[in-house]
N, C-alpha and C positions, 0 to 999 in steps of 0.2 A: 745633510739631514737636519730637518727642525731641531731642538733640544727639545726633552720634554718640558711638557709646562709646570710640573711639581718636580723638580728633582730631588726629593726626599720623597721617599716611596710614603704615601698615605695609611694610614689604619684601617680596616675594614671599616668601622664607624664612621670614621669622618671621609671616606669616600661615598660611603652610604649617603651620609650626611649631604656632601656634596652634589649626589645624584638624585637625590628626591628634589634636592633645590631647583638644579636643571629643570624636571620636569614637570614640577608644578607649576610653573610660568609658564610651562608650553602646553598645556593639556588640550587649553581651549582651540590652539592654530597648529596642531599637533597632523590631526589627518591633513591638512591640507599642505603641511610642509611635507608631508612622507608621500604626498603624491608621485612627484617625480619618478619617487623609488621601486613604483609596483610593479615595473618589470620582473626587478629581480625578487621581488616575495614572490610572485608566482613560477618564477623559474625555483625559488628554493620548495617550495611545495610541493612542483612537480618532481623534484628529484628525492621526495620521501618516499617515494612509491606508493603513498599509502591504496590501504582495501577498503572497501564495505565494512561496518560493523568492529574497525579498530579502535583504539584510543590514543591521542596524540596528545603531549604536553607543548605549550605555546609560552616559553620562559621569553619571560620580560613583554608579555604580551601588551601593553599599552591599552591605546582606546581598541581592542580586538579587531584589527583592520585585518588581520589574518583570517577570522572566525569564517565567514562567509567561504573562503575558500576553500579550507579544511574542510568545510562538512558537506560540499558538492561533492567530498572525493570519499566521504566516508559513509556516506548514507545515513539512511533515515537509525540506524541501528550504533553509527559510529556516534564516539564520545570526543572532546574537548575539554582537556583541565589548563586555562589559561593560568596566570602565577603573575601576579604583579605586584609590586609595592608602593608605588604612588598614590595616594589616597585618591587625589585629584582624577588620575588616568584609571585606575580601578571602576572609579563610580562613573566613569563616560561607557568600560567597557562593559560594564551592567546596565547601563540606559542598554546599551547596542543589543546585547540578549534579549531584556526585555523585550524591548521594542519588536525584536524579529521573530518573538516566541520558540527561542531555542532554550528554554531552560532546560530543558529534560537532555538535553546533547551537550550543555554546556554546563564548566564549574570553571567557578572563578574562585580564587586564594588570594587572598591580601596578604603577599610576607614577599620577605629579599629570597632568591634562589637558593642559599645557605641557609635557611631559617624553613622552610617551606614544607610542611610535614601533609601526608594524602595518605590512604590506603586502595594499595591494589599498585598494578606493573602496566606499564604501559606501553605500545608497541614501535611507537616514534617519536621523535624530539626535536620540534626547531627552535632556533636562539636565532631570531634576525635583527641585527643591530642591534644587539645587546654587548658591549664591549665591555663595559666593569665586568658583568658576567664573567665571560669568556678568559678573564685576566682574575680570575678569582679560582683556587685550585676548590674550596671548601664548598663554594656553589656549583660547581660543575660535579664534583664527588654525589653532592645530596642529589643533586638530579640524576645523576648516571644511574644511582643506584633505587631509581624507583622506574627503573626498565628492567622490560622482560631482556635477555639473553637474545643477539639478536637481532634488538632494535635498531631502524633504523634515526640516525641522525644527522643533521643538514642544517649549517651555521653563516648567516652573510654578514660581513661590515668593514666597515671601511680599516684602509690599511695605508701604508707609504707606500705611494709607488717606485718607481725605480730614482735614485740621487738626481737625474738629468732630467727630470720631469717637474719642472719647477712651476709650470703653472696648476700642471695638476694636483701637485700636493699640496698648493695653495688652496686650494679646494675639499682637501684633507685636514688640511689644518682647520678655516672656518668652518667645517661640520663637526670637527671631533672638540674645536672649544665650545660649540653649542654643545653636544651631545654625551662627552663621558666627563670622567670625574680626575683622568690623571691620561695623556701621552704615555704613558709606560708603557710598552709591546706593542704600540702600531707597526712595528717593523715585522711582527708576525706575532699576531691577533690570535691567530688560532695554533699557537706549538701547545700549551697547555691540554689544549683539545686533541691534538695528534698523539699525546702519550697516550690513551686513555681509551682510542677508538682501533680496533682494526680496519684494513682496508681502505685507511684516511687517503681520503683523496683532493686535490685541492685547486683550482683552476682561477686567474684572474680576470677582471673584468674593468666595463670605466676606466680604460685607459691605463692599469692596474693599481685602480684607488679602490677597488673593492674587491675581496674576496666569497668565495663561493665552495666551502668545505662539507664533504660529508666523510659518512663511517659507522663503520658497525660496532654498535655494543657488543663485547665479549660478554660482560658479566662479573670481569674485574677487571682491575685498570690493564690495558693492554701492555707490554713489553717490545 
């Protein structure tokens, strides 16, 4: 197995720090590197189950390459509170609102997932390739807890595949030094997330460089 690439576990701050860096150099070639990956955003989308007339949170939402999706599934009535902190990828994913005339369906927050304050509960939660997230108990708490009881939630990103998979995880590794801020839990990206949800369920995919988790909010952290 790789070693991580920080092995002194980071501060929240200066992983932050580290992760806005990441991806203010990437805002501009950002959708067209996440192409490859639309498979599985619409495979995570479609396992929200979402309705007509819900409200979905889009943590770590980027230039909003999910938005479109989300709101074929939820109608003219359903809502969208995207949550991003990059200034750079925030302001691409408000050209994208504007530009589509979904302000009335959509809200965007500029803050980290830990910091990110909304009023009102929401009925679903995706986190795709959001991995600092994911490895952050404080970010995952703030968001849990602005779900209805319930909710559903559905998380995808890359992971280690198995030790004998050596070209594949080469290929874990060149995305995850582009994309998070510390190797710490690519070995399992989402155990943080399986404390916290009922009914965690978890399937691999890519050869298993990528995970595909869902689960239901209880309403407190699960047991």
């Amino acid at each position: 197995m790789v070693k991580d690439r920080h092995p002194e576990l980071q501060t929240p701050q200066s992983a932050r720090h580290t992760a806005l860096q990441q991806y203010r150099v990437r805002a501009d070639l950002y959708d067209r590197e996440l192409q490859p990956f639309e498979p599985l955003r619409l495979e995570a989308i479609e396992r929200l189950a979402l309705q007509p007339g819900e409200v979905v949170l889009d943590v770590g939402c980027g230039t909003g390459l999910s938005f479109a999706h989300l709101l074929e599934k939820l109608g003219d009535k359903g809502k969208v509170l995207g949550i991003e902190q990059c200034p750079e990828m925030f302001d691409k994913a408000q050209e994208r609102v504007n530009a589509s005339g979904w302000k009335k369906q959509v809200a965007l927050l500029q803050a980290s997932a830990e910091d990110a304050h909304w009023r009102g509960l929401a009925d679903a939660a995706i986190f795709h390739f959001t991995h600092d997230v994911m490895r952050c108990p404080d970010a995952l708490d703030n968001v849990l807890a602005h779900l209805k009881p319930g909710a559903r939630v559905v998380a995808t990103g890359l992971q280690w595949a198995a030790p004998w998979a050596g070209p594949v995880n080469c290929f874990v590794m060149g995305a995850a030094l582009y994309s998070v801020s510390s190797l710490d839990g690519l070995n399992q990206p989402w155990s943080e997330l399986a404390k916290r949800l009922k009914d965690f369920d978890r399937h691999d995919t890519w050869m298993g460089s990528v995970y595909m988790a869902t689960g239901i909010w209880p309403g407190s952290t699960a047991t």
